[in-house]
N, C-alpha and C positions, 0 to 999 in steps of 0.2 A: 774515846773508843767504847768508854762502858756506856756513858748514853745512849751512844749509838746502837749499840746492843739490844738496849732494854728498850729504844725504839723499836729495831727491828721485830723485837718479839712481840711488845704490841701493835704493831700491824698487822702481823700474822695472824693475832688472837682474834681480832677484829676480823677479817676476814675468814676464818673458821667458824665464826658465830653467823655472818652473812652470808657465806658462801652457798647455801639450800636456799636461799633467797633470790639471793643474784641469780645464779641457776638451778631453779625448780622441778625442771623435767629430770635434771641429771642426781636426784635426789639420793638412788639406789648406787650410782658409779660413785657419788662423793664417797658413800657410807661404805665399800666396798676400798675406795682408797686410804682410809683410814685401818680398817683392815690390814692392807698391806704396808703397812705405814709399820701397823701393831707389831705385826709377827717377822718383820726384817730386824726391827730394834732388837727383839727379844730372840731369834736368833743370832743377830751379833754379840748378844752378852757371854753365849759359849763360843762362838763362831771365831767373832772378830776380839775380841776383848781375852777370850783365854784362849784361843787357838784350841779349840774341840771340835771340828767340824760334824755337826752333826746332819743327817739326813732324816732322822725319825720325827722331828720337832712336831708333825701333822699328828703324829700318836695324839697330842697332847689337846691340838684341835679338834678330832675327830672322840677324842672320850668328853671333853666338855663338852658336844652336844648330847651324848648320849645322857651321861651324869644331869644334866639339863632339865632333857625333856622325861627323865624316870622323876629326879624331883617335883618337877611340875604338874606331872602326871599321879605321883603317887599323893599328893595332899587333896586328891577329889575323887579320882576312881583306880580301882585293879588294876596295875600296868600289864599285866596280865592280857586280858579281857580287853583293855583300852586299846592295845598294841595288834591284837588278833584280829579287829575289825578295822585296821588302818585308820583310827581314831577319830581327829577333828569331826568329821562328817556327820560322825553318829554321837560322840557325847560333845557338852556341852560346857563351856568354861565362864565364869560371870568376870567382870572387870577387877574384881579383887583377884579372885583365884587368878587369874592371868599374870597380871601385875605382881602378885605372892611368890606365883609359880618363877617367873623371870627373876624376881631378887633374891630369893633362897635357889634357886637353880644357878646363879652366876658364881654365888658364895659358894655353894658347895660341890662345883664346876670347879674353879680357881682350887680351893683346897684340898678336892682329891687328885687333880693333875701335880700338883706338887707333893704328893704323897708318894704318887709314882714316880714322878723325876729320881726322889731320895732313892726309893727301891732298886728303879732299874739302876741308878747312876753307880748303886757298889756294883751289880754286875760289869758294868758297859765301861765304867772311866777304868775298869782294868787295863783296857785294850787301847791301845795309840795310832794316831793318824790314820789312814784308811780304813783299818781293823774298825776302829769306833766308829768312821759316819756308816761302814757296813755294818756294823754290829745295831745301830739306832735303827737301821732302814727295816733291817729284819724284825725288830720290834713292834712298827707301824707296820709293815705291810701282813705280819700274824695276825693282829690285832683287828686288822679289818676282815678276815678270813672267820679268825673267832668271832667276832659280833655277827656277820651275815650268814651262821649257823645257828645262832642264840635263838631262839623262837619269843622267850621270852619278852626280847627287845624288839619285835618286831623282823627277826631274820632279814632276810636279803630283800624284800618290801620295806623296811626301813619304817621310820617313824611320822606319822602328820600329827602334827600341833594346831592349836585353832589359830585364827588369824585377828589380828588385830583388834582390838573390840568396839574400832571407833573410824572413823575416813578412811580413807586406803592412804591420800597424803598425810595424813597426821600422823599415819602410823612409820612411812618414810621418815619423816622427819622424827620422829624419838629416836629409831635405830641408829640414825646418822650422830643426832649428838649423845647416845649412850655408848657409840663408837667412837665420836669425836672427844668425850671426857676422857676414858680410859688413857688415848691417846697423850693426851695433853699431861695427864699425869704420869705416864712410864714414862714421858719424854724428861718432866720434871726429879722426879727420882734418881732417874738415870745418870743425870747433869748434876746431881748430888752426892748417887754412890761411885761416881766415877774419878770424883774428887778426892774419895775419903782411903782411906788405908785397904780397903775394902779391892777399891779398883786397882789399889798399886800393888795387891797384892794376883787377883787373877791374871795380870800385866805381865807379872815376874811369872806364872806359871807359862804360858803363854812364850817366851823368850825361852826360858829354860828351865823345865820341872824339878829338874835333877837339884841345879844350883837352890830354887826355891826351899825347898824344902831341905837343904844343908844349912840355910839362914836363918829354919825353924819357921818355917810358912805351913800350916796343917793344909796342904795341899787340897786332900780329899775332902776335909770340911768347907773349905771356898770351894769348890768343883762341886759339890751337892746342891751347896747354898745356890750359887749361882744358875743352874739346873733348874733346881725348883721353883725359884722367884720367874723364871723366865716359864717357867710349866704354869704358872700361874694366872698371868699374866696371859697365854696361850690359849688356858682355860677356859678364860672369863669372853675372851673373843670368842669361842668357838660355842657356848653359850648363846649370846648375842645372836648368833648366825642361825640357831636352830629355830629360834623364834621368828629371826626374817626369813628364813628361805622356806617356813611351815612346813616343808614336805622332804625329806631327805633321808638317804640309806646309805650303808655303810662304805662299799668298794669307792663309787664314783665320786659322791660328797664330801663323807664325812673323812675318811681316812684315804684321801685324796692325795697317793703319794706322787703321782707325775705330775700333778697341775700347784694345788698350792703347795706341797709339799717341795717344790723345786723352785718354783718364784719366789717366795719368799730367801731362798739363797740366791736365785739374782738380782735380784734385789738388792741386796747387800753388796755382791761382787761390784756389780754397777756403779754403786753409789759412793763405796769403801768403807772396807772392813778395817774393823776397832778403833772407829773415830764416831762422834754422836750425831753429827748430820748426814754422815752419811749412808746409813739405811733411812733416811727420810726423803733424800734427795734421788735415792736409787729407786725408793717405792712409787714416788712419785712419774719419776719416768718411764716406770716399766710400766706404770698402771696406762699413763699415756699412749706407753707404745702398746701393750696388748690392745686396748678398747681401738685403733688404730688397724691395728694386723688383723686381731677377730671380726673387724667388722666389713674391712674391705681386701681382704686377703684371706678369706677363709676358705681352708681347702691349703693354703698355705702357710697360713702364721705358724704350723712349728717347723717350717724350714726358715722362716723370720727369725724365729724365736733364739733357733741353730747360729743364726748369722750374727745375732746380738752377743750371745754368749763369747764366740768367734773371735770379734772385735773388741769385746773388754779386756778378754784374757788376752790377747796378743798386744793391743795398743793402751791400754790402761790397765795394767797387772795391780795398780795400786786404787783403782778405783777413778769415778770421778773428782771426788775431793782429795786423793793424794793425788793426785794429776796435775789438780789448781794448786796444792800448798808447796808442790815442787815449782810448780809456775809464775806462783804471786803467793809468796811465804807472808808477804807483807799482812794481807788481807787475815791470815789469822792469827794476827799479833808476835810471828818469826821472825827475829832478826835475823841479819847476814852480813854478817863485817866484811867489807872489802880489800884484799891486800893494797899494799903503793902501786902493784902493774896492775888493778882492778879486778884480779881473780877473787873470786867468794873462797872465803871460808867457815 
């Protein structure tokens, strides 16, 4: 079975690395499901893995662009000045400073979303179950209120970044595998801290806080930890995004709480929460089913969208992958002893 395994996952890897090849027009939809790929995992880490449902996760998207493109913006001219003239158009960025701009914007994208996750997490992990995905949502959807008054940041015109400094596909293809690496290593990590005392400890918050923390589990230090790492990780995608999408503002893009800010939780539900495939298994089909619904359904895909939702939650409450591990336990290594009259136990 471990062969097997580490078969499987070298095929995948192979095919990740060829997949902008095989299909080359779909270069922007790959990069874009990796994306979702991203921000399903890393909301399952409070979602599914500790039982924090949160709604605000987009906060954390929507400031690593910003965090981003001020980075990037402030190692060559006045963000100021840059942002007032709606930028790219009129200044000018050389293939270093772009590239600079992109690697110190990712870094220091990732490391102040995790600064806030810490901050707001004392306010917001006060608050339990509904109270908290409402308590997160109100934080993203301020947030996007406060930046598109910001003038500094470019106000409600929002920010343009230069574009690529090289082919229009060459530049497709970096974004996909500087999507595709992250990916491959939250997946890696994940499949690591999920193993260690670490995951058995958000697991026990998750079942029951109370008892957790009678066991001497610092509750609130795994609840930040795991926040932040996942704000992180959030960050660095939403980075990424500023640079591919060159032109973006804050309500509709960046702090985008009905579109990605809610796929990314279907995603999850789809797929199944607090297990490791399955926000990859969910991303992937939602991403299938939107490019699907938005392209020939539109005008309808969020009464699609309504329907999906619909259907999970009434006939897979547990996801697609608790669905199957109730169906064929076998598959991921569950035994089930059968009594003398053949009943499971």
């Amino acid at each position: 079975m471990t062969a097997l395994r580490y078969l499987l996952y070298a095929v995948l890897l192979v095919i990740t690395v060829l997949a902008p090849f095989i299909f080359p027009d779909f270069r922007t939809q790959l990069a874009t499901l990796w994306l979702m790929i991203i921000v399903a995992l890393t909301w399952d880490m409070t979602g599914g893995q500790m039982g924090y449902n949160s709604l605000g996760n987009i906060f954390f998207y929507g400031t690593g662009m910003y965090v981003a493109a001020v980075i990037a913006i402030g190692l060559v001219y006045d963000v100021g000045v840059y942002t007032s003239a709606s930028g790219g158009g009129i200044n000018e960025f050389t293939p270093v400073q772009y590239f600079a701009g992109i690697g110190l914007g990712m870094l220091g994208a990732g490391l102040f979303c995790a600064a806030c996750a810490i901050v707001i997490g004392y306010i917001t992990f006060g608050l339990r179950g509904p109270y908290f995905a409402i308590g997160t949502l109100g934080v993203a959807i301020a947030a996007g209120e406060l930046v598109s008054n910001w003038d500094w940041v470019g106000g409600g015109q929002g920010i343009t970044l230069p574009v690529y400094p090289a082919d229009l596909d060459e530049g497709k293809l970096f974004f996909y595998y500087v999507f595709a690496i992250i990916g491959v290593v939250l997946f890696i990590f994940l499949k690591w801290l999920y193993s260690t005392r670490f995951g058995a400890a958000i697991n026990a918050i998750r079942d029951d806080e109370e008892k957790a923390e009678a066991m001497g589990i610092h509750t609130m230090r795994y609840k930040l930890t795991a926040w932040a790492l996942a704000a992180f990780f959030v960050g660095l995608v939403g980075a990424i995004s500023a640079f591919q999408l060159i032109s973006f503002e804050p309500l509709e893009t960046a702090y985008q709480t009905i579109n990605l800010g809610i796929f990314m939780v279907v995603c999850v539900l789809l797929g199944g929460k607090g297990t490791l495939w399955g926000p990859v298994v969910g991303a992937i089909l939602f991403h299938l089913f939107k490019e699907i619904t938005w392209n020939y359904l539109l005008g309808w895909q969020w009464v699609a969208l309504g329907a999906l939702i619909v259907v999970t939650v009434v006939y897979f409450q547990d996801g697609l992958m608790g669905w199957l591990m109730h169906r064929k336990p076998g598959w991921f290594g569950i035994r089930i002893d059968e009594g003398s009259d053949g009943a499971r136990k």
